[in-house]
Every structure is written in structure tokens, then in C-alpha cells.
PDB file with SEQRES, HELIX, SHEET and CRYST1 records, atoms N, CA, C and O in Angstrom:
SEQRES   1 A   84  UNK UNK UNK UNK UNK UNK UNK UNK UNK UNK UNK UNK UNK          
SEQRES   2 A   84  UNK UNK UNK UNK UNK UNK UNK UNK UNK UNK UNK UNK UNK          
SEQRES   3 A   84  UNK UNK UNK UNK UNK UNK UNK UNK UNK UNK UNK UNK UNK          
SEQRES   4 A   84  UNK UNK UNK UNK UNK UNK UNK UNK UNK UNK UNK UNK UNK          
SEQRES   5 A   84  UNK UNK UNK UNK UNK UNK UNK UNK UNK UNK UNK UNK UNK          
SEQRES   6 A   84  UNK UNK UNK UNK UNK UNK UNK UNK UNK UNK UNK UNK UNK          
SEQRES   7 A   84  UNK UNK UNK UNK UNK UNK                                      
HELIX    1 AA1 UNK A   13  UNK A   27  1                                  15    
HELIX    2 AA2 UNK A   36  UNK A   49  1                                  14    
HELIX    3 AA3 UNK A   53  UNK A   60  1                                   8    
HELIX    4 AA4 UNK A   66  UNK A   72  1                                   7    
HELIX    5 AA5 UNK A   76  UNK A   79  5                                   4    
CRYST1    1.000    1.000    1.000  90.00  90.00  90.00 P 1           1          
ATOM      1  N   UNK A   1       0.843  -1.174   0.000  1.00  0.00           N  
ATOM      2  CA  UNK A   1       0.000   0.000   0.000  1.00  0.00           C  
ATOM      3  C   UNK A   1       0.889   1.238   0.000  1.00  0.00           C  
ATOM      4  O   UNK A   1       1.995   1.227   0.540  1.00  0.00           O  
ATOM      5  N   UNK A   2       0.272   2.543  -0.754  1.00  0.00           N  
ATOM      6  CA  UNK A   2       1.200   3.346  -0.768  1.00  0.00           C  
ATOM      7  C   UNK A   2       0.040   4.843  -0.324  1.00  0.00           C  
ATOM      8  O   UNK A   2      -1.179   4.958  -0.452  1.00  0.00           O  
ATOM      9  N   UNK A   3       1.006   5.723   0.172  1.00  0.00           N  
ATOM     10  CA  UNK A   3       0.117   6.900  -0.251  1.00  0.00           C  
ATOM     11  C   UNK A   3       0.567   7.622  -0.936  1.00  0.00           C  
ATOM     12  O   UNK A   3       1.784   7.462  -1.030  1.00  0.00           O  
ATOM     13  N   UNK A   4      -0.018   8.794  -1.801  1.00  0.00           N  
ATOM     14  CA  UNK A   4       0.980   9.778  -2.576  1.00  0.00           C  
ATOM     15  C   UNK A   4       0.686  11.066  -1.888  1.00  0.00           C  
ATOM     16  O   UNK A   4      -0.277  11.592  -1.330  1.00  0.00           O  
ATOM     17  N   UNK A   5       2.252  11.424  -2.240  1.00  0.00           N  
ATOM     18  CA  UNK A   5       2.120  13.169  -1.665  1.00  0.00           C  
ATOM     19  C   UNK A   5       2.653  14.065  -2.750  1.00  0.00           C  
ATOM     20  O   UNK A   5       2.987  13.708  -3.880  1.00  0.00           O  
ATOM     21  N   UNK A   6       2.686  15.343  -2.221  1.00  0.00           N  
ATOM     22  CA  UNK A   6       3.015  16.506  -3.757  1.00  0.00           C  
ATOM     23  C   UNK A   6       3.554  15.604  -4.355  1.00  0.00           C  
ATOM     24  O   UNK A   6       4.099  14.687  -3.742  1.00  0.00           O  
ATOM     25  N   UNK A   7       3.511  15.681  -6.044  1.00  0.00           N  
ATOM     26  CA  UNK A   7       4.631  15.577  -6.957  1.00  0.00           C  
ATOM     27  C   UNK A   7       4.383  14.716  -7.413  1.00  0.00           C  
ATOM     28  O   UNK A   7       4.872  14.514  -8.525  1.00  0.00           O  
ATOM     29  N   UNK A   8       3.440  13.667  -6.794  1.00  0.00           N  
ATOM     30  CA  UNK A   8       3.268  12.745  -7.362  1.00  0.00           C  
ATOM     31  C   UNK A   8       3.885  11.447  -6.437  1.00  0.00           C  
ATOM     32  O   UNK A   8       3.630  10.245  -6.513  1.00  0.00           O  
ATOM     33  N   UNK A   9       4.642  12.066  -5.691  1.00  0.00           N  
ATOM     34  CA  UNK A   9       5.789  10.765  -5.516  1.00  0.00           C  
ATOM     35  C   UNK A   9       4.433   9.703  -4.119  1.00  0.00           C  
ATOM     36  O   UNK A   9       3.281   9.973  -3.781  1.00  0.00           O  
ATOM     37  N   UNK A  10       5.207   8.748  -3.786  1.00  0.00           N  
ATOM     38  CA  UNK A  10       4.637   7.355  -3.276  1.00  0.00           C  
ATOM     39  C   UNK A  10       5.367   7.648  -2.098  1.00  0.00           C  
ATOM     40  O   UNK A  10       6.315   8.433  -2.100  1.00  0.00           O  
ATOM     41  N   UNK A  11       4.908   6.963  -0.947  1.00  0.00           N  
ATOM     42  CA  UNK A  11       5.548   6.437   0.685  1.00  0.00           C  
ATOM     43  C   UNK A  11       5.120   5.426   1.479  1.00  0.00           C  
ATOM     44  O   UNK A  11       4.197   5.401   2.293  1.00  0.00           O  
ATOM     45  N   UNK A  12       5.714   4.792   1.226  1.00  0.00           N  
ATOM     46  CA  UNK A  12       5.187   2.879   1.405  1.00  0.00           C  
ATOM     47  C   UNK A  12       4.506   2.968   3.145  1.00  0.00           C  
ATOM     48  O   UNK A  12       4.597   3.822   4.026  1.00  0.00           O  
ATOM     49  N   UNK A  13       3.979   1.938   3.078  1.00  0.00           N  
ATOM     50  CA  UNK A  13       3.552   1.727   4.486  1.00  0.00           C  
ATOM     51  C   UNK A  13       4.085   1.989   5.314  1.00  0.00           C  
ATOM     52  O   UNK A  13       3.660   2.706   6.220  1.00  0.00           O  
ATOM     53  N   UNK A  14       5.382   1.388   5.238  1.00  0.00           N  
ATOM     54  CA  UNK A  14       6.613   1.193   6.475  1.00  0.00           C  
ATOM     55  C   UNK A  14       6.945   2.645   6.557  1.00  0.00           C  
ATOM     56  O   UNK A  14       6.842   3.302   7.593  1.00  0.00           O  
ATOM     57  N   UNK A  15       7.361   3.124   5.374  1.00  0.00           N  
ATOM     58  CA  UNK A  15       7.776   4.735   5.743  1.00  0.00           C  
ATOM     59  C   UNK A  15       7.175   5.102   6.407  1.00  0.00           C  
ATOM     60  O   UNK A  15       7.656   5.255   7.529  1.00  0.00           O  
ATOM     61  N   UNK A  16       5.769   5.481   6.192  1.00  0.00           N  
ATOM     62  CA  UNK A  16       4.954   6.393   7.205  1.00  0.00           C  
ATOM     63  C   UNK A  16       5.253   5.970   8.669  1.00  0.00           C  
ATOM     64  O   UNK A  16       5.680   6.783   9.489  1.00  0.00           O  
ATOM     65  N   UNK A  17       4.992   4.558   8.992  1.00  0.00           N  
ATOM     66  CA  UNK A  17       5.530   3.671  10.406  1.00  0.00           C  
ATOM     67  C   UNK A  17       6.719   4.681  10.784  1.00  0.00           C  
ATOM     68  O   UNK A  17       6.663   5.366  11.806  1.00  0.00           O  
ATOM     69  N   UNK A  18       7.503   4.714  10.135  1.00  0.00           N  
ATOM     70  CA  UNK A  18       8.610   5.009  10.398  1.00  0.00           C  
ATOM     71  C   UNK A  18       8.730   6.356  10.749  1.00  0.00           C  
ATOM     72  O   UNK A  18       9.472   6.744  11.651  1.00  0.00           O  
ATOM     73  N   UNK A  19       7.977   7.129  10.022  1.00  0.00           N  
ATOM     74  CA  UNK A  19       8.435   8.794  10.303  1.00  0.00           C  
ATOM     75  C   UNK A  19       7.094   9.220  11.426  1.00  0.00           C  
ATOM     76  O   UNK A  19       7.125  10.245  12.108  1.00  0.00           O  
ATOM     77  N   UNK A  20       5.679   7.983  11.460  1.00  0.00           N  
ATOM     78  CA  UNK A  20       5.179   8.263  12.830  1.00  0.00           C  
ATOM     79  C   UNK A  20       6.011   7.992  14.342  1.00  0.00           C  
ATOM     80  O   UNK A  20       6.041   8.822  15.250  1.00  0.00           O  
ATOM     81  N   UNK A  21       6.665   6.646  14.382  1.00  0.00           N  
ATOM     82  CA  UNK A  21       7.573   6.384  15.521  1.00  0.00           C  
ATOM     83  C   UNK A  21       8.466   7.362  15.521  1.00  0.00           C  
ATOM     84  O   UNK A  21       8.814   7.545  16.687  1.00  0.00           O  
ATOM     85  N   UNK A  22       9.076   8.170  14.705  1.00  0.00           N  
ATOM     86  CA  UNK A  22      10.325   8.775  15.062  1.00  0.00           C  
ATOM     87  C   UNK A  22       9.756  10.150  15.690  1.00  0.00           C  
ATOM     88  O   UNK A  22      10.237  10.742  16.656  1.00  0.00           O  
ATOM     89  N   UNK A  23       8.115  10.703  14.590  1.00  0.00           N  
ATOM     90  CA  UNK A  23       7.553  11.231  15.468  1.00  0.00           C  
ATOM     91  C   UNK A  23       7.527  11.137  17.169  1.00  0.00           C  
ATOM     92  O   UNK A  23       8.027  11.856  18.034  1.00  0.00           O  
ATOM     93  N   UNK A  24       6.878  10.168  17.215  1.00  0.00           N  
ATOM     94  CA  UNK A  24       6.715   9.376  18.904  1.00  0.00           C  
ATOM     95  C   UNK A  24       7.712  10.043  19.651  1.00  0.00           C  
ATOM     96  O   UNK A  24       7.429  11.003  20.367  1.00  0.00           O  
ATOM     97  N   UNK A  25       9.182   9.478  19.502  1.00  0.00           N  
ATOM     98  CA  UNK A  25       9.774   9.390  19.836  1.00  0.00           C  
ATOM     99  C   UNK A  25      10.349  10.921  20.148  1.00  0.00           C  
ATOM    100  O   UNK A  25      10.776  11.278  21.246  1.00  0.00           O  
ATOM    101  N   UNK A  26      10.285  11.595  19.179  1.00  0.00           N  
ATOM    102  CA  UNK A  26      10.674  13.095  19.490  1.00  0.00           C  
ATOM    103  C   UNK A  26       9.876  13.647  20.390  1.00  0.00           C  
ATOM    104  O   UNK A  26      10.491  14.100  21.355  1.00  0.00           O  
ATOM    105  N   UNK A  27       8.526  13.793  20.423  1.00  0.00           N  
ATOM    106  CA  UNK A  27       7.748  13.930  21.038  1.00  0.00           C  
ATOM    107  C   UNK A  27       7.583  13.683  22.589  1.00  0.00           C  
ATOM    108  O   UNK A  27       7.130  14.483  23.408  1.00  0.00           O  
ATOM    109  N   UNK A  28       8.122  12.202  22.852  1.00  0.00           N  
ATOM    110  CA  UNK A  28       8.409  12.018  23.897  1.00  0.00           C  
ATOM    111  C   UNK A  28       6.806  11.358  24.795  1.00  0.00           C  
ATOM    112  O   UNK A  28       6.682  11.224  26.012  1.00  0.00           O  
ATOM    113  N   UNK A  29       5.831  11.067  23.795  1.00  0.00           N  
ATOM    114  CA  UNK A  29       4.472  10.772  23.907  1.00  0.00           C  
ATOM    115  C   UNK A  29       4.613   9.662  25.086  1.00  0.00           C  
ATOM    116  O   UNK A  29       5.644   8.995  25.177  1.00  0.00           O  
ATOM    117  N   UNK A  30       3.560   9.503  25.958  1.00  0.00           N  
ATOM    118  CA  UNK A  30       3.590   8.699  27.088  1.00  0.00           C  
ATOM    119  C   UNK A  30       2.752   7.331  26.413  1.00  0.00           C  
ATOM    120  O   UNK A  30       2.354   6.366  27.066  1.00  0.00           O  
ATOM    121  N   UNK A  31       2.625   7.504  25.135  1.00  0.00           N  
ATOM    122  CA  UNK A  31       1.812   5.996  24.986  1.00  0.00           C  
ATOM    123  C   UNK A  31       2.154   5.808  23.834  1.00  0.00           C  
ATOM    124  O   UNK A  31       2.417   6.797  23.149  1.00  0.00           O  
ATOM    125  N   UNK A  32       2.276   4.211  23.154  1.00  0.00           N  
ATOM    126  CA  UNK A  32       2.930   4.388  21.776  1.00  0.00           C  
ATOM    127  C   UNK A  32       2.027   4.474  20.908  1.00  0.00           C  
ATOM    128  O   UNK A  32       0.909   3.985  21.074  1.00  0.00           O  
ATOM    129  N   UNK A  33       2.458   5.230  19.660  1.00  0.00           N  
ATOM    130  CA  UNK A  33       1.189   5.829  18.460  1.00  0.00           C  
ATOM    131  C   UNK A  33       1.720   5.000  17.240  1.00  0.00           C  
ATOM    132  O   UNK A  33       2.893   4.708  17.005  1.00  0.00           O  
ATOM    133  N   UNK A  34       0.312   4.602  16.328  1.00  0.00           N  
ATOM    134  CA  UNK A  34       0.344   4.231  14.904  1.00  0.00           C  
ATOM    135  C   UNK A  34       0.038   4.726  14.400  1.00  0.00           C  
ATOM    136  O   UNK A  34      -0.353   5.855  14.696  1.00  0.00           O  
ATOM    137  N   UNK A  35      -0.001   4.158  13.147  1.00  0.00           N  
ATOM    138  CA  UNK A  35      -0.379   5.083  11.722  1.00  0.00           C  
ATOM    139  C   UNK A  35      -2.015   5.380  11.628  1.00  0.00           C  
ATOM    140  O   UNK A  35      -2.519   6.412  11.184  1.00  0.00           O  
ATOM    141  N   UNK A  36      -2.774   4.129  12.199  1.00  0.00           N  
ATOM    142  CA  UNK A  36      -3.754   4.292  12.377  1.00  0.00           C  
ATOM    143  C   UNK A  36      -4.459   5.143  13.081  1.00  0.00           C  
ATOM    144  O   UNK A  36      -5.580   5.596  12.848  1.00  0.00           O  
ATOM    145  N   UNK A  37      -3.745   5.336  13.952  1.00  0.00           N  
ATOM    146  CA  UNK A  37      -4.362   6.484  15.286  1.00  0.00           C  
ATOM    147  C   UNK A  37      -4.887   7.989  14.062  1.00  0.00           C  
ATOM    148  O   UNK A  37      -5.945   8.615  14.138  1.00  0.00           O  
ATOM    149  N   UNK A  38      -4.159   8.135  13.401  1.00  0.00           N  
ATOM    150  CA  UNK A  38      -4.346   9.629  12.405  1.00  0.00           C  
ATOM    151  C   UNK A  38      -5.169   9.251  11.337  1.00  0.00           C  
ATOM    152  O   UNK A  38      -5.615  10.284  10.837  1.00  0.00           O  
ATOM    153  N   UNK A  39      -5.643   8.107  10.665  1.00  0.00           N  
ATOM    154  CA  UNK A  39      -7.042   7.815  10.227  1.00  0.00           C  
ATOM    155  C   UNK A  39      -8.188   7.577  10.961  1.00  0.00           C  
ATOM    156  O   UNK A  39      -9.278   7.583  10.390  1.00  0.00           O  
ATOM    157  N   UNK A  40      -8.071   7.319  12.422  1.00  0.00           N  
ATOM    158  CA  UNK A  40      -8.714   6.863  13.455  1.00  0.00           C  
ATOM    159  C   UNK A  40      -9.206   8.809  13.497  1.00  0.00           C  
ATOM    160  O   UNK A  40     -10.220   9.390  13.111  1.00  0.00           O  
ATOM    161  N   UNK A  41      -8.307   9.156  13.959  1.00  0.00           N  
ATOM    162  CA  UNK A  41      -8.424  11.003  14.296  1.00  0.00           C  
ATOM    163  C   UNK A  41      -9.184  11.156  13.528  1.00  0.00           C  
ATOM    164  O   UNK A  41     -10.387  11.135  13.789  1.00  0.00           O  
ATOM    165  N   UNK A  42      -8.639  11.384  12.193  1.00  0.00           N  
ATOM    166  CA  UNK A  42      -9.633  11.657  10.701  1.00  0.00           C  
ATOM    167  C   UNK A  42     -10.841  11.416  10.702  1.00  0.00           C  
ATOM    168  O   UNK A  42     -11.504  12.430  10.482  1.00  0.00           O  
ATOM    169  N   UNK A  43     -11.577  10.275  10.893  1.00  0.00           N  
ATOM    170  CA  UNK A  43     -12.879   9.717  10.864  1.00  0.00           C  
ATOM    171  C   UNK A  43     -13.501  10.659  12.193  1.00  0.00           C  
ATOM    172  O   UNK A  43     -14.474  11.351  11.893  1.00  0.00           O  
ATOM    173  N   UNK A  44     -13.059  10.737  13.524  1.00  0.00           N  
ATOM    174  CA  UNK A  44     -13.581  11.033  14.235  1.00  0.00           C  
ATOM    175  C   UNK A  44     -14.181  12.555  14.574  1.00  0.00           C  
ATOM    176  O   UNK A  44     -15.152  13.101  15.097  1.00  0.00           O  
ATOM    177  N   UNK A  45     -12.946  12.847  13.921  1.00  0.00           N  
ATOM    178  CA  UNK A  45     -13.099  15.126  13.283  1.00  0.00           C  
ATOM    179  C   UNK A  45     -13.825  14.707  12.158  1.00  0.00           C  
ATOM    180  O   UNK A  45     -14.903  15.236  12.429  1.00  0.00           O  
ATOM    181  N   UNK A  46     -13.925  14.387  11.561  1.00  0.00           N  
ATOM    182  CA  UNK A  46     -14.784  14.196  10.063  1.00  0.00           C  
ATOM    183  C   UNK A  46     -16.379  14.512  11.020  1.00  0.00           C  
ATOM    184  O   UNK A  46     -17.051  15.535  11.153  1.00  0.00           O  
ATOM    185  N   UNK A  47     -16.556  12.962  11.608  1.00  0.00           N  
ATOM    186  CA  UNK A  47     -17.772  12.783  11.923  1.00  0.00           C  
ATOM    187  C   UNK A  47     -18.357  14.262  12.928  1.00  0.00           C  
ATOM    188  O   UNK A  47     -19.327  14.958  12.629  1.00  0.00           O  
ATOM    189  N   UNK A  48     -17.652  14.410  13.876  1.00  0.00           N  
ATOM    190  CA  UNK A  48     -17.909  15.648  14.597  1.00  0.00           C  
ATOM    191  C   UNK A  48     -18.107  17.134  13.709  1.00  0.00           C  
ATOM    192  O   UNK A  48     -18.735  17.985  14.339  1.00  0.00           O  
ATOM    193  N   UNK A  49     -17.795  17.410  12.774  1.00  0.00           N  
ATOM    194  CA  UNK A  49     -17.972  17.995  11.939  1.00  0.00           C  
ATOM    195  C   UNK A  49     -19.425  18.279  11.205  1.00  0.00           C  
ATOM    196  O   UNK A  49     -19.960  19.288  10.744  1.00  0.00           O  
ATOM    197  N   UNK A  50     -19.857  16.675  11.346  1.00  0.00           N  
ATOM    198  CA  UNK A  50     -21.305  16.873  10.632  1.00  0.00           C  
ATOM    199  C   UNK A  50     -21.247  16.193   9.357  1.00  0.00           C  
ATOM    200  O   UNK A  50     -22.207  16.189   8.587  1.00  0.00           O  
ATOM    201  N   UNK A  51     -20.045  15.565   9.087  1.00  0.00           N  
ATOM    202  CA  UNK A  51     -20.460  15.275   7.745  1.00  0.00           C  
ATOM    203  C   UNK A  51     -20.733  13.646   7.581  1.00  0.00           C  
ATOM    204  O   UNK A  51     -20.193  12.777   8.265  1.00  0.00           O  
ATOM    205  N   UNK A  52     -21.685  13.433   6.529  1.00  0.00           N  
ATOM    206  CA  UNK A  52     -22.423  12.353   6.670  1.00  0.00           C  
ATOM    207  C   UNK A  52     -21.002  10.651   6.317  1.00  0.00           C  
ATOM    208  O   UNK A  52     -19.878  10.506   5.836  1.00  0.00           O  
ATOM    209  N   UNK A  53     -22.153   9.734   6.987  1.00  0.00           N  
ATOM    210  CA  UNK A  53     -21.415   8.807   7.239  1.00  0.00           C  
ATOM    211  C   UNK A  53     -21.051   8.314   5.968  1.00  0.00           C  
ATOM    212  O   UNK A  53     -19.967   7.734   5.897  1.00  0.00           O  
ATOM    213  N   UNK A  54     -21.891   8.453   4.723  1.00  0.00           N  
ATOM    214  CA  UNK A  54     -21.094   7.592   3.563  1.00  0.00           C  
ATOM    215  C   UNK A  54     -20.183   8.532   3.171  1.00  0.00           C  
ATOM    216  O   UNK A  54     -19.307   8.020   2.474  1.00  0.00           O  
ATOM    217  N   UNK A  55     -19.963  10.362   3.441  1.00  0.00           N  
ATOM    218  CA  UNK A  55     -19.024  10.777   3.020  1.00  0.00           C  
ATOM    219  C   UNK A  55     -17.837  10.326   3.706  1.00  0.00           C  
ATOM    220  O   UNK A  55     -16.720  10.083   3.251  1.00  0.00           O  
ATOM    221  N   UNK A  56     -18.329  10.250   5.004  1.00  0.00           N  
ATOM    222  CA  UNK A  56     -17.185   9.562   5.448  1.00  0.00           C  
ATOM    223  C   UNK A  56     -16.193   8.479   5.206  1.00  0.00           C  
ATOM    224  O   UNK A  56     -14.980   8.461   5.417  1.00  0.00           O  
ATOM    225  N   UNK A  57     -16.879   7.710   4.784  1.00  0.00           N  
ATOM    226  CA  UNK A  57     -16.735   6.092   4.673  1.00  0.00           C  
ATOM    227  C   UNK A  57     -15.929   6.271   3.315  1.00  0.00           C  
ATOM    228  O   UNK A  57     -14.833   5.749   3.114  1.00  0.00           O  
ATOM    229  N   UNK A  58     -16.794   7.294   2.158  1.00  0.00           N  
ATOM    230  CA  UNK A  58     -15.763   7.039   0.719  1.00  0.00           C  
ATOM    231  C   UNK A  58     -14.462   7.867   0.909  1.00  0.00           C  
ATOM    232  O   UNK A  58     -13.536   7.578   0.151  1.00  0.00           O  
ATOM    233  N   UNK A  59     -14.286   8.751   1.718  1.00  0.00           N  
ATOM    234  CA  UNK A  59     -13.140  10.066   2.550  1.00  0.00           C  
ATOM    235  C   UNK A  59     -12.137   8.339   2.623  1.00  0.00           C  
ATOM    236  O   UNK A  59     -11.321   8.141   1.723  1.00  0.00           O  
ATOM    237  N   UNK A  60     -12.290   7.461   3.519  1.00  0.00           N  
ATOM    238  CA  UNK A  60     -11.818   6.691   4.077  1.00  0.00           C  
ATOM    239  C   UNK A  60     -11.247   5.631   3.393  1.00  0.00           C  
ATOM    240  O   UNK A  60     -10.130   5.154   3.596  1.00  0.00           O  
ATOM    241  N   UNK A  61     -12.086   5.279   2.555  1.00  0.00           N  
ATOM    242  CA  UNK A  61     -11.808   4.545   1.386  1.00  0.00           C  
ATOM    243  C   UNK A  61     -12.645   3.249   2.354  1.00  0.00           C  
ATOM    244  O   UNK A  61     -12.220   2.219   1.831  1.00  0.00           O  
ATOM    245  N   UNK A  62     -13.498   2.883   3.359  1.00  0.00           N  
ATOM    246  CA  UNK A  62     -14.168   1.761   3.566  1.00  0.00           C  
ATOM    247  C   UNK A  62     -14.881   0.976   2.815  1.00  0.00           C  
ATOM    248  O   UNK A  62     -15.936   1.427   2.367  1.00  0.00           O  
ATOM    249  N   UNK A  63     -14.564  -0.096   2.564  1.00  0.00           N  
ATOM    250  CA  UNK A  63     -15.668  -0.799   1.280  1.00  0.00           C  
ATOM    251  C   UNK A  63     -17.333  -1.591   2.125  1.00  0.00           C  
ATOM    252  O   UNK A  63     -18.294  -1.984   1.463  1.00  0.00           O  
ATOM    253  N   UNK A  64     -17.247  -1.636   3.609  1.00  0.00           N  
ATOM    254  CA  UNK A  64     -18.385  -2.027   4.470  1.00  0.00           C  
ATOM    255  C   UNK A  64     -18.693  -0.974   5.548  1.00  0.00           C  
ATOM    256  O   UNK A  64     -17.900  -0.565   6.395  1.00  0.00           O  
ATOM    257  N   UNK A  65     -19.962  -0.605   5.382  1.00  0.00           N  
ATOM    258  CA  UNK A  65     -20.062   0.952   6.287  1.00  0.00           C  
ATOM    259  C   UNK A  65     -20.136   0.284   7.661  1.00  0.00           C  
ATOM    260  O   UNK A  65     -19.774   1.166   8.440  1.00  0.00           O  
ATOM    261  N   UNK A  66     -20.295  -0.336   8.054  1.00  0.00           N  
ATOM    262  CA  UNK A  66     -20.312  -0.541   9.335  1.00  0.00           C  
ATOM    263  C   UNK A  66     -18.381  -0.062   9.765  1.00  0.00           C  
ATOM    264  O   UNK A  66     -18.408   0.413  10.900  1.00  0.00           O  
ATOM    265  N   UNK A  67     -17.385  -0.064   9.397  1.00  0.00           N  
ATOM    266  CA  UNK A  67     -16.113   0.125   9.570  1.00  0.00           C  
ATOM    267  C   UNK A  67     -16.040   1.699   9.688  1.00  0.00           C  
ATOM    268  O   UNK A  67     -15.140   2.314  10.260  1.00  0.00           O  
ATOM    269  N   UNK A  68     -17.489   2.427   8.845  1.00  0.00           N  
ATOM    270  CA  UNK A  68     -16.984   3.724   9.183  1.00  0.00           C  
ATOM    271  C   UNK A  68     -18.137   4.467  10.574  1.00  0.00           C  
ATOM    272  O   UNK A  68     -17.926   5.540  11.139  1.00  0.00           O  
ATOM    273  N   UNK A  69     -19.183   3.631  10.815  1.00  0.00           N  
ATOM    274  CA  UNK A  69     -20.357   3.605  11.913  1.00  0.00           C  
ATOM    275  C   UNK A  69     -19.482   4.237  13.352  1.00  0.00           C  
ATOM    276  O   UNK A  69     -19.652   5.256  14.021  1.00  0.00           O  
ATOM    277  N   UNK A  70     -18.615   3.247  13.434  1.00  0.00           N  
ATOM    278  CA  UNK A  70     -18.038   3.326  14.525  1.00  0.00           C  
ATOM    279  C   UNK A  70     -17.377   4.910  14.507  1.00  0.00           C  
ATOM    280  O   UNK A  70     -16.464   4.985  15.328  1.00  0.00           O  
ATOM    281  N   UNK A  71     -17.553   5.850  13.967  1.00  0.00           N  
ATOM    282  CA  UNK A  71     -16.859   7.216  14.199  1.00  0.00           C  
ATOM    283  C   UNK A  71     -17.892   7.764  14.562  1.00  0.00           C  
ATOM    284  O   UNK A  71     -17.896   8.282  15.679  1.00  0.00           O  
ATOM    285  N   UNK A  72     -19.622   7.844  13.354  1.00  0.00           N  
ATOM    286  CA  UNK A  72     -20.529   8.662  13.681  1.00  0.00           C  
ATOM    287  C   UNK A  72     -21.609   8.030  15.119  1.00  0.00           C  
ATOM    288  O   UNK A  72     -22.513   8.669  15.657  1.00  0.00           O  
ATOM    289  N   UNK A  73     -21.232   6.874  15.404  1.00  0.00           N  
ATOM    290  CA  UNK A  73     -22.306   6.356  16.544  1.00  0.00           C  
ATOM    291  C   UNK A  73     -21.521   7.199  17.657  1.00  0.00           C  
ATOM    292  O   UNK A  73     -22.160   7.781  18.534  1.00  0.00           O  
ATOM    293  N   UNK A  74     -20.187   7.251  17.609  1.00  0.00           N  
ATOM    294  CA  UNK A  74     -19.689   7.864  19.311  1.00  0.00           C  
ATOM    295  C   UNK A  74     -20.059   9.577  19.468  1.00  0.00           C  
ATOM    296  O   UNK A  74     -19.634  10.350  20.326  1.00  0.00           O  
ATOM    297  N   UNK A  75     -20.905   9.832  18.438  1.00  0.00           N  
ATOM    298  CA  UNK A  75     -20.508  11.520  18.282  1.00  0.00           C  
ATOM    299  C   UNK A  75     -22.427  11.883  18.311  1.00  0.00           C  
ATOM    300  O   UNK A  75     -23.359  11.567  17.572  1.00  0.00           O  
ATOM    301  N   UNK A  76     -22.295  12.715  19.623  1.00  0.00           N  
ATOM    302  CA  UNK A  76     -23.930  12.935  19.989  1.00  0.00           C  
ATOM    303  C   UNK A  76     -24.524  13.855  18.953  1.00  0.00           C  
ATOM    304  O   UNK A  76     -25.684  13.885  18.544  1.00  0.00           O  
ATOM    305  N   UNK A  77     -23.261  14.761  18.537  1.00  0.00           N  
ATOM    306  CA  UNK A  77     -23.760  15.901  18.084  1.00  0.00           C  
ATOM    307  C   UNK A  77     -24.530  15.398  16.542  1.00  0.00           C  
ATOM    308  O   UNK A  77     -24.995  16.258  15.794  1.00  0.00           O  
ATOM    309  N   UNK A  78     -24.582  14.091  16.235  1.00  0.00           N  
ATOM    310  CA  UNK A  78     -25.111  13.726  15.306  1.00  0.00           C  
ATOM    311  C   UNK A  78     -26.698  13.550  15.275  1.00  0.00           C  
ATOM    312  O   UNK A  78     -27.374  12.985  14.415  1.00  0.00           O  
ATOM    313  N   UNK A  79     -27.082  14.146  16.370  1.00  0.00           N  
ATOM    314  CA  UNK A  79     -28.791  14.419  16.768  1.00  0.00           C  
ATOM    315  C   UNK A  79     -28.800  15.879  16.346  1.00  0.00           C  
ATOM    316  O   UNK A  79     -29.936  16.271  16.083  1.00  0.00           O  
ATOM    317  N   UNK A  80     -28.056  16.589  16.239  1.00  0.00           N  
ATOM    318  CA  UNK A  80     -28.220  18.334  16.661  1.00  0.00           C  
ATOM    319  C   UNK A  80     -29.236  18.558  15.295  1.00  0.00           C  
ATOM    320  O   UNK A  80     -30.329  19.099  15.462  1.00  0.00           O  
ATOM    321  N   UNK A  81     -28.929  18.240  14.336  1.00  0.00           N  
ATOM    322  CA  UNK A  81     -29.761  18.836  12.994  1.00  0.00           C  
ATOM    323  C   UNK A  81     -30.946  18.331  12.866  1.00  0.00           C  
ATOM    324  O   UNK A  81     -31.507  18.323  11.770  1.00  0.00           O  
ATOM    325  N   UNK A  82     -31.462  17.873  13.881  1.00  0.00           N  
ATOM    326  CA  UNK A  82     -33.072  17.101  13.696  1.00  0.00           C  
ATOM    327  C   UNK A  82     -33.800  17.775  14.636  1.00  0.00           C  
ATOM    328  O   UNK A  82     -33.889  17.866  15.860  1.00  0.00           O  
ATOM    329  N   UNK A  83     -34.477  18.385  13.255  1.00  0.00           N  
ATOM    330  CA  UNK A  83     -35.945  19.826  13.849  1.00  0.00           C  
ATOM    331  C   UNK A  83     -37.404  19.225  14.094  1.00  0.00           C  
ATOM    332  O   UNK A  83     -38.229  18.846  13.263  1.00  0.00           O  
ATOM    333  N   UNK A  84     -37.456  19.246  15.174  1.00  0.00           N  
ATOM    334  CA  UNK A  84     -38.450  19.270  15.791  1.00  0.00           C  
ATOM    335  C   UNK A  84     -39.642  20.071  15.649  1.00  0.00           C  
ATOM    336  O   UNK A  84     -40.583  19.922  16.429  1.00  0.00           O  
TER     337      UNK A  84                                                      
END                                                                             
């Protein structure tokens, strides 16, 4: 798996691993962080935001919405727009 950034260019899985731990590590973080934790973030500011769950889910690239549920079920504010 890759992601791309400016230019076009690619950064393999492991890279990112790699420049999140070294993150970590500079940081000096009291708990250890993955790559996931910052798609985990993503989904969860997404959802708090308001924006709907399949935008979410295609944002994410999820191919079963239940994988992206789990961001908008924890977030109350997903009642606020229903007028009474």
C-alpha cells in the first residue's frame, strides 16, 4: 500500500511507520502511536464535523459501512440537525 504526496511521488507503508515512531519518539508521547491512530483522528473530526457517514466512509476509502459507523455512533452531536 502506498500513499501519494506533492509531486506525485509514493511512501510505502513502512515509511509512514517510520516517520510516525520517530515522530513518537521526538515527542516524547507517554503511549505508543500508529499510523492508524491519524485515520482513526480523521474519521472522528470528520464525523464531529457533521459530515455524513457515507461521506465519510468514501473520505476513508471503507468498502463495508459498518467500519466507518463506529466514528458517527460515538458523536452525539449527530442528533443536533433534527428539527423538531
Amino acid at each position: 500500500m502506498f500513499l501519494r504526496v506533492s509531486g506525485g511521488a509514493k511512501l510505502s507503508t513502512d515509511a509512514i511507520a517510520k516517520i510516525v515512531d520517530r515522530a513518537e519518539r521526538l515527542a516524547q508521547l507517554p503511549l505508543p502511536v500508529h499510523p492508524y491512530m491519524l485515520r482513526h483522528s480523521c474519521g472522528y473530526h470528520l464525523a464531529e464535523q457533521g459530515m455524513p457517514t457515507r461521506d465519510i466512509q468514501a473520505y476513508l476509502g471503507h468498502k463495508n459501512i459498518q467500519h466507518t459507523v463506529r466514528y458517527t455512533a460515538a458523536n452525539p452531536r449527530r442528533f443536533d440537525r433534527i428539527q423538531w
